[in-house]
PDB file of N, CA, C, O and CB in Angstrom:
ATOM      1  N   UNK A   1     130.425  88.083  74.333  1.00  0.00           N
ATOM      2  CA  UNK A   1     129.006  87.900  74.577  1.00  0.00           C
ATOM      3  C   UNK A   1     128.763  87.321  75.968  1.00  0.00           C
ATOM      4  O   UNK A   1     127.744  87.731  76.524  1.00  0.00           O
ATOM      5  CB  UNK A   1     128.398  86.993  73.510  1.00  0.00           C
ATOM      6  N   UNK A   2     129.285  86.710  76.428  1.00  0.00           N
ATOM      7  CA  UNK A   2     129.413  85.411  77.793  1.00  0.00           C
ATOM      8  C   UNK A   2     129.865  86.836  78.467  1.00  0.00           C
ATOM      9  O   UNK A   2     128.816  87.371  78.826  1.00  0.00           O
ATOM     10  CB  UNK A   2     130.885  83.593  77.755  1.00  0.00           C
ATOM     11  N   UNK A   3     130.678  87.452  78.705  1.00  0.00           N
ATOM     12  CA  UNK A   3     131.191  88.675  79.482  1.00  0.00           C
ATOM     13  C   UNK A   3     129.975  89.567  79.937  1.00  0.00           C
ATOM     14  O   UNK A   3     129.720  89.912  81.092  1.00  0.00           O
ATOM     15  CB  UNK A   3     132.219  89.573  78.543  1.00  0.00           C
ATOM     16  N   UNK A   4     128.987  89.994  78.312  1.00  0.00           N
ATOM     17  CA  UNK A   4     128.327  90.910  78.640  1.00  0.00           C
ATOM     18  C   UNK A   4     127.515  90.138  79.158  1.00  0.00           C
ATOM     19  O   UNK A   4     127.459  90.550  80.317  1.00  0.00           O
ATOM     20  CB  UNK A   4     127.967  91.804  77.816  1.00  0.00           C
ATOM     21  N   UNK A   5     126.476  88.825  79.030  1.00  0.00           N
ATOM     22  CA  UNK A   5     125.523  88.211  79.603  1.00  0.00           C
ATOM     23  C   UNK A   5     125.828  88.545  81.681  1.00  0.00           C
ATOM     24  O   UNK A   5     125.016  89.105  82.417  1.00  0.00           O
ATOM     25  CB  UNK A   5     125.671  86.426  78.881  1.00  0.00           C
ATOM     26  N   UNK A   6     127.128  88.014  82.077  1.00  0.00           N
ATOM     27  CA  UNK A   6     127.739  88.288  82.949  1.00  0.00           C
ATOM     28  C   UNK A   6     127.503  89.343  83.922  1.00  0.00           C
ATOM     29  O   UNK A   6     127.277  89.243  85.128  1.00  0.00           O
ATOM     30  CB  UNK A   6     128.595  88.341  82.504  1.00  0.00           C
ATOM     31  N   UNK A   7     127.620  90.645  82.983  1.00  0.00           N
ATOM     32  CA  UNK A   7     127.669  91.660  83.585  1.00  0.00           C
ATOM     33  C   UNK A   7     126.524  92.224  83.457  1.00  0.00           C
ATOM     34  O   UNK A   7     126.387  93.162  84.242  1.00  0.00           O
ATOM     35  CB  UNK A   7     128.590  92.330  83.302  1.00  0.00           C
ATOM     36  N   UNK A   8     125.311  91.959  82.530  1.00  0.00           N
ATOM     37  CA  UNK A   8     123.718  92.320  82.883  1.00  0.00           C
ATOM     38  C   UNK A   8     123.080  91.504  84.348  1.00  0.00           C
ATOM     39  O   UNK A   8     122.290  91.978  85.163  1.00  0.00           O
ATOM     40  CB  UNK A   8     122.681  91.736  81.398  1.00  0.00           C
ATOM     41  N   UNK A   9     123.642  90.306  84.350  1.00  0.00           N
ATOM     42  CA  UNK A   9     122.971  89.443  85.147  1.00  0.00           C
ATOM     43  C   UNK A   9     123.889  90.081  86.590  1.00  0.00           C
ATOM     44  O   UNK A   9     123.259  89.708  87.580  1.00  0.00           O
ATOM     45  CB  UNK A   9     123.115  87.618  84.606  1.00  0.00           C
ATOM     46  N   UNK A  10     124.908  90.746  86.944  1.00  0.00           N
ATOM     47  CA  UNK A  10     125.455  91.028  87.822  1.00  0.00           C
ATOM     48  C   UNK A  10     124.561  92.415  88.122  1.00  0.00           C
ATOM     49  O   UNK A  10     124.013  92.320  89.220  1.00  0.00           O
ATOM     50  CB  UNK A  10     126.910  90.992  87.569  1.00  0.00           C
ATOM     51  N   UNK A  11     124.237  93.809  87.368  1.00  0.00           N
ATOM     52  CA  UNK A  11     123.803  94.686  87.173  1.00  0.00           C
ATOM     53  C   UNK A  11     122.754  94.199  88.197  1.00  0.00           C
ATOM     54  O   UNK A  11     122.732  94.766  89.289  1.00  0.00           O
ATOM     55  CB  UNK A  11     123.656  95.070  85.850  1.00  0.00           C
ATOM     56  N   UNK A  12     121.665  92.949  87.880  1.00  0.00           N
ATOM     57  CA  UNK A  12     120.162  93.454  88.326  1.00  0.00           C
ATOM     58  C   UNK A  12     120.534  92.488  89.468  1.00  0.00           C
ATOM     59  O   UNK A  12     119.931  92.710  90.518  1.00  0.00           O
ATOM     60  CB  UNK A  12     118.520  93.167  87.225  1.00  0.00           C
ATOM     61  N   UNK A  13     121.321  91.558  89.475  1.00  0.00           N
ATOM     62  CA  UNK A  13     121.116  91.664  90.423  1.00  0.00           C
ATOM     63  C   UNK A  13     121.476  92.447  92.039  1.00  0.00           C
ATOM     64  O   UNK A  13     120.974  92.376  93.160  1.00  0.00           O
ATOM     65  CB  UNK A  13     121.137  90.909  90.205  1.00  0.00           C
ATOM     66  N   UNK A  14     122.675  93.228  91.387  1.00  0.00           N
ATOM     67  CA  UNK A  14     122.791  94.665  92.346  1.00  0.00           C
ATOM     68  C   UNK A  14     121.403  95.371  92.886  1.00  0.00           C
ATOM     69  O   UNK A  14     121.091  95.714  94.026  1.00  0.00           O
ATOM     70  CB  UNK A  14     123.551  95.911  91.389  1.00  0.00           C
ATOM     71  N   UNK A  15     120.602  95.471  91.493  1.00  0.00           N
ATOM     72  CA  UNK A  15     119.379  96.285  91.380  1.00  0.00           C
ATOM     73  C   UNK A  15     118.729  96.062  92.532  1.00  0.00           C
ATOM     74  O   UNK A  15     118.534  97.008  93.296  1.00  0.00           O
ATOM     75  CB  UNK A  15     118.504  96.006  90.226  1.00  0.00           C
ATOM     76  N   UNK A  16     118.252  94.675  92.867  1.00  0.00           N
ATOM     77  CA  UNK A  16     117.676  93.884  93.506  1.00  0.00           C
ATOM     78  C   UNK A  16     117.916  93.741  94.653  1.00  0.00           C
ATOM     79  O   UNK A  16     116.957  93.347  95.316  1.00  0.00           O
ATOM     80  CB  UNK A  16     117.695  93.037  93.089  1.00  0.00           C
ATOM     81  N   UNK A  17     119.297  93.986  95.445  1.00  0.00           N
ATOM     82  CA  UNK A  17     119.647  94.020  96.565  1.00  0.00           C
ATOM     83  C   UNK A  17     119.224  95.142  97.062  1.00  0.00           C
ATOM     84  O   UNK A  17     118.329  95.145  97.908  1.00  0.00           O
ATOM     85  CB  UNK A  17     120.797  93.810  96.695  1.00  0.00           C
ATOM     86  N   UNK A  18     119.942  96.550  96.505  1.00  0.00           N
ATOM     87  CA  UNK A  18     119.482  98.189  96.624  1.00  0.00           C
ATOM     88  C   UNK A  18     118.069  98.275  97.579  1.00  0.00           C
ATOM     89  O   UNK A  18     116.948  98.107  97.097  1.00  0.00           O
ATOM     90  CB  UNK A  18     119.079  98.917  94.848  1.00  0.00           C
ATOM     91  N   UNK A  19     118.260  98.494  98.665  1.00  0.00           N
ATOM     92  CA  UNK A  19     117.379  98.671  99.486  1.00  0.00           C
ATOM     93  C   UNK A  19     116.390 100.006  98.632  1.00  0.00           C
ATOM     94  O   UNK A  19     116.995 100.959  98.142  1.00  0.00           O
ATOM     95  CB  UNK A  19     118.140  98.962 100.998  1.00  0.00           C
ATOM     96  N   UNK A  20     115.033  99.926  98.555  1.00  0.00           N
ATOM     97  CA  UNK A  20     114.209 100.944  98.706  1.00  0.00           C
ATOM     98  C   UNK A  20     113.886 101.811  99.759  1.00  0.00           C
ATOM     99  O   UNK A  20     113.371 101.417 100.805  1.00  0.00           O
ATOM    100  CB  UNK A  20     113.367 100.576  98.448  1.00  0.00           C
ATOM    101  N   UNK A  21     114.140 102.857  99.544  1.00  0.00           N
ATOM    102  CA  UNK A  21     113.690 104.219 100.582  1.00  0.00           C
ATOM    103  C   UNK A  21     112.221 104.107 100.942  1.00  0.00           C
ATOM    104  O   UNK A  21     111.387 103.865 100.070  1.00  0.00           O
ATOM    105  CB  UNK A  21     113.874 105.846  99.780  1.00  0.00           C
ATOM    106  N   UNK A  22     111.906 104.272 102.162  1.00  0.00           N
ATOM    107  CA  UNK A  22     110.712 104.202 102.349  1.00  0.00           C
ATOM    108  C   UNK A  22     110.292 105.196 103.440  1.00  0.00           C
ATOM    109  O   UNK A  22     110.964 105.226 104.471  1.00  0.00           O
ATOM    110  CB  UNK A  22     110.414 102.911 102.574  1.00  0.00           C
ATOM    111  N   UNK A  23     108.864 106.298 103.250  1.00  0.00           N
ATOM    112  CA  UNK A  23     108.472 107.097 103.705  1.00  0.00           C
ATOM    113  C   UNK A  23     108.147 107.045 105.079  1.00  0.00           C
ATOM    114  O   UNK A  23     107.313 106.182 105.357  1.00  0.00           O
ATOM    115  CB  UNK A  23     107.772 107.351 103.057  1.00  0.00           C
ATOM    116  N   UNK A  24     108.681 107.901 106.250  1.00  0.00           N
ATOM    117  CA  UNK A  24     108.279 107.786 107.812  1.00  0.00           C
ATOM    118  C   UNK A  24     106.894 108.039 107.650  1.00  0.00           C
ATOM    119  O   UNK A  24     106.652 109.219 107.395  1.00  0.00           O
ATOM    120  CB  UNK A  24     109.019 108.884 108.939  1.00  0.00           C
ATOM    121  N   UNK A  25     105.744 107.160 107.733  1.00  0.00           N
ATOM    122  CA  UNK A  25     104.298 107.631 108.217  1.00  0.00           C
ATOM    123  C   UNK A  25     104.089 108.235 109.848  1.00  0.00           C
ATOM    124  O   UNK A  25     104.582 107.983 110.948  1.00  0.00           O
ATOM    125  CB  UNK A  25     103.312 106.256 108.063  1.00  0.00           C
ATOM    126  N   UNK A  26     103.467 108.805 109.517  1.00  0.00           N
ATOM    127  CA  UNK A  26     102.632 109.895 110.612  1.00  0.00           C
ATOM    128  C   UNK A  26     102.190 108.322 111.376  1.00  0.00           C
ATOM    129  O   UNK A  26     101.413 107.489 110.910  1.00  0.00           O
ATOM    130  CB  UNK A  26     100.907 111.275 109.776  1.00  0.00           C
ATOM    131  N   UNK A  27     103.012 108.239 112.771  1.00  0.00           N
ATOM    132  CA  UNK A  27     102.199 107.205 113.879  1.00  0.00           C
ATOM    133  C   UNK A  27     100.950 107.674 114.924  1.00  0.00           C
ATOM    134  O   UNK A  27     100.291 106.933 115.653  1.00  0.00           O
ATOM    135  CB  UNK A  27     103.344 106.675 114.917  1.00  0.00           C
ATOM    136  N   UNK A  28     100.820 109.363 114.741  1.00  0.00           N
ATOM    137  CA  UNK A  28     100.263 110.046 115.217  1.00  0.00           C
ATOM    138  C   UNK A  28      98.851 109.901 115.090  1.00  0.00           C
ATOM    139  O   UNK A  28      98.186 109.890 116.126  1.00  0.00           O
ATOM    140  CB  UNK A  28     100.721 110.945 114.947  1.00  0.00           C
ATOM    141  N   UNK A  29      98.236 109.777 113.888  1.00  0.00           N
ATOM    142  CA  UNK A  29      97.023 109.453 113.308  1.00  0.00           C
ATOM    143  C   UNK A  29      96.291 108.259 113.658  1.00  0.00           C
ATOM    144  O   UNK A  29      95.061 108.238 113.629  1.00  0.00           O
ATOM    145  CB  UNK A  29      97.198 109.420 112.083  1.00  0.00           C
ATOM    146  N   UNK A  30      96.967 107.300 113.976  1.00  0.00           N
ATOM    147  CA  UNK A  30      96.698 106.082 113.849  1.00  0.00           C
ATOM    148  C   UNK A  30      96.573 105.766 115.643  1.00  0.00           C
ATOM    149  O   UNK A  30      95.652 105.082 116.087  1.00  0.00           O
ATOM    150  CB  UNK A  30      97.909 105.271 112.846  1.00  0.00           C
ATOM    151  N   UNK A  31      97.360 106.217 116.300  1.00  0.00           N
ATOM    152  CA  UNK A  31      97.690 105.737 117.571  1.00  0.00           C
ATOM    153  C   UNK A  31      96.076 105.370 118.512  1.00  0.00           C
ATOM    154  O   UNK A  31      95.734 104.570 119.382  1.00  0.00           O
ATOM    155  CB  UNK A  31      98.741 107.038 118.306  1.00  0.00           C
ATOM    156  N   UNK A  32      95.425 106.483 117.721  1.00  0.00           N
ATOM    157  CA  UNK A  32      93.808 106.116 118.751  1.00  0.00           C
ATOM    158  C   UNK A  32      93.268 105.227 118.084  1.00  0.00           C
ATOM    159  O   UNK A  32      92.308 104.861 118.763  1.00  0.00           O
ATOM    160  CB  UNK A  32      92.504 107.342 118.975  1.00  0.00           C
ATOM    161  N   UNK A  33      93.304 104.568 117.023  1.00  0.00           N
ATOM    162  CA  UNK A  33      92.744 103.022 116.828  1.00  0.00           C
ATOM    163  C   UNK A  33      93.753 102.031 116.978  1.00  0.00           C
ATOM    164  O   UNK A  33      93.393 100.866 116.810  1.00  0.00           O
ATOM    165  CB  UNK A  33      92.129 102.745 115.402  1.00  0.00           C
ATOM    166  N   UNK A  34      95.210 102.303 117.324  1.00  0.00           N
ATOM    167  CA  UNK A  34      95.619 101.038 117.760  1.00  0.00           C
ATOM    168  C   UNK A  34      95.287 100.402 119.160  1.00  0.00           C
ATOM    169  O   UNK A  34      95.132  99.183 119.233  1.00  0.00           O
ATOM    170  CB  UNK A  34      96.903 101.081 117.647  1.00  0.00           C
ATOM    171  N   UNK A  35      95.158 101.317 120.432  1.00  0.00           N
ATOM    172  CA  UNK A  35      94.830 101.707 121.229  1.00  0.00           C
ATOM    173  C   UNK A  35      93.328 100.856 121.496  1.00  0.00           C
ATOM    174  O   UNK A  35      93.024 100.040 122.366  1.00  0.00           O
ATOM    175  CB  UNK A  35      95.001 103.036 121.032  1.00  0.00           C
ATOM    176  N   UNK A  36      92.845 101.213 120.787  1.00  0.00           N
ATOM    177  CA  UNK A  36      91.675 100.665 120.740  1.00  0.00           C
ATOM    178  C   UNK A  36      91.701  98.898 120.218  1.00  0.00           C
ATOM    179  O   UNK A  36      91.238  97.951 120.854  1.00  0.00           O
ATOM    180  CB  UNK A  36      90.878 101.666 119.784  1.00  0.00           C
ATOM    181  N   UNK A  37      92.420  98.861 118.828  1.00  0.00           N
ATOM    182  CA  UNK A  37      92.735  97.436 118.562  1.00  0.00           C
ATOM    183  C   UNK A  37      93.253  96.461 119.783  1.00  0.00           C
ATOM    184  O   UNK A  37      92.828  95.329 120.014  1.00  0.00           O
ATOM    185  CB  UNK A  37      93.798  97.459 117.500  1.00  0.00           C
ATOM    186  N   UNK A  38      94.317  97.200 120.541  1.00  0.00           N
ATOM    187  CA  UNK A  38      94.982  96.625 121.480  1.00  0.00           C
ATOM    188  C   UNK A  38      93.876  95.965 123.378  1.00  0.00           C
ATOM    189  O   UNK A  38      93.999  95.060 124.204  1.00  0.00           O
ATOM    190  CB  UNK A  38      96.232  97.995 121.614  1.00  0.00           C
ATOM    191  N   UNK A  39      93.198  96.819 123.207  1.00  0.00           N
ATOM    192  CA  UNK A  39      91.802  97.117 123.955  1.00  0.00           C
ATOM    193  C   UNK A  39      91.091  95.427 123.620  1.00  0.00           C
ATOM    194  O   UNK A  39      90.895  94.506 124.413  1.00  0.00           O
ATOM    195  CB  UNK A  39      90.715  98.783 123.064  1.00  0.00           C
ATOM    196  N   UNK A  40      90.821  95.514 122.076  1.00  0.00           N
ATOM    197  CA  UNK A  40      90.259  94.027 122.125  1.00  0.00           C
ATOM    198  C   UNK A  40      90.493  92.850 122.410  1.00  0.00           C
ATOM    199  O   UNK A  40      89.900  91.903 122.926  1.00  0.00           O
ATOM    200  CB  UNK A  40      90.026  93.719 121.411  1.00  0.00           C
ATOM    201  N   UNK A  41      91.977  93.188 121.760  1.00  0.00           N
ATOM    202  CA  UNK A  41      92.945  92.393 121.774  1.00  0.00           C
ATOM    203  C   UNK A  41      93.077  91.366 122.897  1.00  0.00           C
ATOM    204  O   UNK A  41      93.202  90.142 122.921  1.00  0.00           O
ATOM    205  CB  UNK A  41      93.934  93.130 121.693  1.00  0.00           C
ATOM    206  N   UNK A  42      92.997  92.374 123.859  1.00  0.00           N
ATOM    207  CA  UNK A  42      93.520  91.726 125.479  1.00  0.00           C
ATOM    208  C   UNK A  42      91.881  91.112 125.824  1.00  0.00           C
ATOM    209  O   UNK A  42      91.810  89.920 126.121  1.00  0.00           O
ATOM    210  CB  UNK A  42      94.254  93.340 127.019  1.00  0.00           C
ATOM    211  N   UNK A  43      90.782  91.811 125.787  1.00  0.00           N
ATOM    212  CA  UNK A  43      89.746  91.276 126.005  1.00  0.00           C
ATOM    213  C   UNK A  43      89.565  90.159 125.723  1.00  0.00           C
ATOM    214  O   UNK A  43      89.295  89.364 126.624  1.00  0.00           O
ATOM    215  CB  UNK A  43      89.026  91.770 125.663  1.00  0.00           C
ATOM    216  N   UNK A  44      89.677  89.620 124.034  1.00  0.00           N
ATOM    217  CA  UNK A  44      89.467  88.422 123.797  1.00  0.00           C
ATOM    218  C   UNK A  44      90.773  87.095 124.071  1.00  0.00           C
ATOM    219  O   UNK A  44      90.676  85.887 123.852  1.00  0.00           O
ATOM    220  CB  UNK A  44      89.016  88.606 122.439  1.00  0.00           C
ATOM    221  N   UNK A  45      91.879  87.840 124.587  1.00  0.00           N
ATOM    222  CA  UNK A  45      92.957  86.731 124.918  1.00  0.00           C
ATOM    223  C   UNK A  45      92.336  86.655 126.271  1.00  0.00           C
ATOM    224  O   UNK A  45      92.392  85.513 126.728  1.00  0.00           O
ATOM    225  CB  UNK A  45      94.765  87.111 124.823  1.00  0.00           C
ATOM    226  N   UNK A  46      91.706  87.612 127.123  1.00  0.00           N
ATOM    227  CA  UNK A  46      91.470  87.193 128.378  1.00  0.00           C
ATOM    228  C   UNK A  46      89.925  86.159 128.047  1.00  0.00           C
ATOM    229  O   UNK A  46      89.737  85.173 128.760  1.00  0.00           O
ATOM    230  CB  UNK A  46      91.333  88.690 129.504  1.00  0.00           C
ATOM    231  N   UNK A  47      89.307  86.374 127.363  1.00  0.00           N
ATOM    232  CA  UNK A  47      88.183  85.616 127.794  1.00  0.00           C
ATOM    233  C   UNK A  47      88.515  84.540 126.742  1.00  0.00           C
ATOM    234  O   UNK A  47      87.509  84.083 126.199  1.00  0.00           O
ATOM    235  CB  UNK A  47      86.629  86.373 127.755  1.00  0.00           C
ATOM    236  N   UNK A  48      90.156  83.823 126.162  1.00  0.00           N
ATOM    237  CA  UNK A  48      90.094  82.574 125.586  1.00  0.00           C
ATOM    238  C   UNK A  48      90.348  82.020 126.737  1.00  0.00           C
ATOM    239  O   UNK A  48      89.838  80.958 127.096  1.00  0.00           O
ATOM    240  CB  UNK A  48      90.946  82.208 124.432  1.00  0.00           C
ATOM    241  N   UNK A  49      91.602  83.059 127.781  1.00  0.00           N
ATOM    242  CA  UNK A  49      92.289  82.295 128.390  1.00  0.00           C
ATOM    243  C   UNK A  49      91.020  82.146 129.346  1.00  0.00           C
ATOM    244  O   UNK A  49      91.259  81.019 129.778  1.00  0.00           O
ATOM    245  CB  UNK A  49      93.738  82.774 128.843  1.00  0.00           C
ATOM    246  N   UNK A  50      90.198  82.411 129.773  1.00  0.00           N
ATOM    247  CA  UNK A  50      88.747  82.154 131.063  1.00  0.00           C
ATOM    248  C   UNK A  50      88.176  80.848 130.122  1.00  0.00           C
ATOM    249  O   UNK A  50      87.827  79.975 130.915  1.00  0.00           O
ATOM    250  CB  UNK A  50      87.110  83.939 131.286  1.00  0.00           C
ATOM    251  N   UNK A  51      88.017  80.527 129.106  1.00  0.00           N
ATOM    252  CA  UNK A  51      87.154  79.660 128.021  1.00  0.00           C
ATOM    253  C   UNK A  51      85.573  80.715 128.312  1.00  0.00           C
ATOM    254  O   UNK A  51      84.543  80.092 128.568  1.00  0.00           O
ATOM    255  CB  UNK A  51      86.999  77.450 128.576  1.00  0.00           C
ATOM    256  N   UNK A  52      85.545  81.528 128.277  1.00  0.00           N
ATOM    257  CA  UNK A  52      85.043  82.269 127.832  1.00  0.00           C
ATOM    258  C   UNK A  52      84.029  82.470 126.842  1.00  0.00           C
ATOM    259  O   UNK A  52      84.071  83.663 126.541  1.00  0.00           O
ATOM    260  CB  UNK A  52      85.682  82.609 127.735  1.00  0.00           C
ATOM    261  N   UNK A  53      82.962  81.766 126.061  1.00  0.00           N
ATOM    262  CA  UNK A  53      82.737  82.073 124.755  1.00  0.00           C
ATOM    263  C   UNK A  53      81.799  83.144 125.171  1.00  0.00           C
ATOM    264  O   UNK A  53      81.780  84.012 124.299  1.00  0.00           O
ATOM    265  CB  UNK A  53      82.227  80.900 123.762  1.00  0.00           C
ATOM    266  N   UNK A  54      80.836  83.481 126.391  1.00  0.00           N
ATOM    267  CA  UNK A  54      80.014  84.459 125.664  1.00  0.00           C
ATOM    268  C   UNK A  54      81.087  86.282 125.713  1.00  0.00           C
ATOM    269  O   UNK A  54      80.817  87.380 125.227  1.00  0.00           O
ATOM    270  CB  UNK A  54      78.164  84.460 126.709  1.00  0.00           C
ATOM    271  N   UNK A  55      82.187  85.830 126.472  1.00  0.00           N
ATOM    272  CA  UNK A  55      83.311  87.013 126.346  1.00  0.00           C
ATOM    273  C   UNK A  55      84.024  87.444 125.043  1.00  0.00           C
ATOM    274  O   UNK A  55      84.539  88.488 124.642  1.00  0.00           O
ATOM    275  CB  UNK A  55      84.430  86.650 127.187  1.00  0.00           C
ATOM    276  N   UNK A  56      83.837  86.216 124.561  1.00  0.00           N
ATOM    277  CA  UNK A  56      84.760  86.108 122.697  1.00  0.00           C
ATOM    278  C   UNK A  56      83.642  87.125 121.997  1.00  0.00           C
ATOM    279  O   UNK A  56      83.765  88.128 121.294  1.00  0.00           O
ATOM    280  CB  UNK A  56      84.741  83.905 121.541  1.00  0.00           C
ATOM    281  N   UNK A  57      82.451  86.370 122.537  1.00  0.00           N
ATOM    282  CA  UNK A  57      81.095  86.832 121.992  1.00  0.00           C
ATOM    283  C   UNK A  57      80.589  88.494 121.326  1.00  0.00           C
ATOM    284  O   UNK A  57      80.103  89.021 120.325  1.00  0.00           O
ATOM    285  CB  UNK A  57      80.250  86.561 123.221  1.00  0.00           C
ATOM    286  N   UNK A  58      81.157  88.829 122.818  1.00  0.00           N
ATOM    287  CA  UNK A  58      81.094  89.982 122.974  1.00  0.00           C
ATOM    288  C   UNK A  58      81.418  91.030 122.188  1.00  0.00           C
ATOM    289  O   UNK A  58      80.723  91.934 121.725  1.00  0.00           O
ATOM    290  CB  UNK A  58      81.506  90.070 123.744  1.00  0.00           C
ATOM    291  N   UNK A  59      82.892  90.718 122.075  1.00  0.00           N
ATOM    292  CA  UNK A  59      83.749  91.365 120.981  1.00  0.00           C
ATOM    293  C   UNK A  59      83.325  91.482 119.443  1.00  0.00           C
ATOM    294  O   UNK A  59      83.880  92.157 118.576  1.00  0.00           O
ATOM    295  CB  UNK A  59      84.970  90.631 120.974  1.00  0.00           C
ATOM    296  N   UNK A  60      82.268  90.703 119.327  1.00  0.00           N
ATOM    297  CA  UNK A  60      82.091  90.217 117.919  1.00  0.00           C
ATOM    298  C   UNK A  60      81.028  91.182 116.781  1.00  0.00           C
ATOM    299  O   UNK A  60      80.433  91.646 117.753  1.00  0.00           O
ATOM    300  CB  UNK A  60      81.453  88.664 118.134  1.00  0.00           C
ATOM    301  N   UNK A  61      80.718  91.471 116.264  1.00  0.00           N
ATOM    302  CA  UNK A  61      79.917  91.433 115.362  1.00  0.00           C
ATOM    303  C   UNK A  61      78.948  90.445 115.911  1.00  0.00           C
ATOM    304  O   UNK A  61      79.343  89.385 116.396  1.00  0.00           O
ATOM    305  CB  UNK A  61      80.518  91.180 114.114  1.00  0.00           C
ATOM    306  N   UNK A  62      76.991  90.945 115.811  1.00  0.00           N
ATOM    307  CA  UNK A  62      76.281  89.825 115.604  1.00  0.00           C
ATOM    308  C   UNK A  62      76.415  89.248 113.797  1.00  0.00           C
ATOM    309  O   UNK A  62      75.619  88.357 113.500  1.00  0.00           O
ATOM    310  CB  UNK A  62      74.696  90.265 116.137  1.00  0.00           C
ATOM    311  N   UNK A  63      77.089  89.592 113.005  1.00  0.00           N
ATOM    312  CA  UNK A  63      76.697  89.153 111.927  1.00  0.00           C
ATOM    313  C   UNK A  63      78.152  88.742 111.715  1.00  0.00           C
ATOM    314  O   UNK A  63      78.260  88.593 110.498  1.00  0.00           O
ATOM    315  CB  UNK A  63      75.892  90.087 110.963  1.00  0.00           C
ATOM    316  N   UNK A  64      79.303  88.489 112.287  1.00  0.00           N
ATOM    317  CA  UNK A  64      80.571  87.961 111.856  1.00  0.00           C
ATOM    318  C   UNK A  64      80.684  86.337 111.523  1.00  0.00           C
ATOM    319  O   UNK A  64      79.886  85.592 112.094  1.00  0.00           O
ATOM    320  CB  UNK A  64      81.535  88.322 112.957  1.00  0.00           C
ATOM    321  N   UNK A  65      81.425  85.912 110.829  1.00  0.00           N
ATOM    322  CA  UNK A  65      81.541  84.598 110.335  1.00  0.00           C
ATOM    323  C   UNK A  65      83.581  83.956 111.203  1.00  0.00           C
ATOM    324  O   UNK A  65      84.672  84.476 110.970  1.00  0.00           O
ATOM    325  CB  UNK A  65      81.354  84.844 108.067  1.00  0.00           C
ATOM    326  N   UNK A  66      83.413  83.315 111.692  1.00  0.00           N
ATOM    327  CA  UNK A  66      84.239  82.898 112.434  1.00  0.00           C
ATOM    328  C   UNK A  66      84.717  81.503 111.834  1.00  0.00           C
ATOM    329  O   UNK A  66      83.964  80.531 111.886  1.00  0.00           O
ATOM    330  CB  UNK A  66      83.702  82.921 113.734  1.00  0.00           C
ATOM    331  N   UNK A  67      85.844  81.432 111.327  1.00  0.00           N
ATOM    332  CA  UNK A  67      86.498  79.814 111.004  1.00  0.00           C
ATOM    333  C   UNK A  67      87.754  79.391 111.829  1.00  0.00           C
ATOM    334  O   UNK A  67      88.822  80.003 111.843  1.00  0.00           O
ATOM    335  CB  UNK A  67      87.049  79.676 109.352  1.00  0.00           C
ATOM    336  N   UNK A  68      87.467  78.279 112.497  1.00  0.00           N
ATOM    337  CA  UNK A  68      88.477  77.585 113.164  1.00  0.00           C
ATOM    338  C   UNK A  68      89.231  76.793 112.558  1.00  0.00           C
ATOM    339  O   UNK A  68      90.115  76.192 113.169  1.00  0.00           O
ATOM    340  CB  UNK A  68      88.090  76.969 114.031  1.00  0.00           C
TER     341      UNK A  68
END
């Protein structure tokens, strides 16, 4: 009994190591809104690094909620 307990608990945890296969997504699709993400990105690191707020501003939503 102690043997088989042993050898279930060895089993999963094999299971568990077993890397999952995972599907190449299409980067193709996506590339013109990262592009764009990346676009803000730099905008608002440039106008933290200026202290900047009506530059942060800019970027924003008038209706966004912001927590520091």
């Amino acid at each position: 009994m102690r043997t088989l307990s042993r050898l279930c608990y060895a089993v999963a945890f094999a299971a568990l190591l077993r890397p999952l296969p995972m599907k190449a997504q299409n980067d193709l699709q996506h590339q013109e809104d990262r592009q764009a993400l990346l676009k803000i990105l730099a905008a608002v690191e440039n106008a933290i690094s200026a202290q900047d707020i009506a530059g942060i501003l800019a970027q924003m939503s008038p209706d966004c909620t912001v927590t520091w």
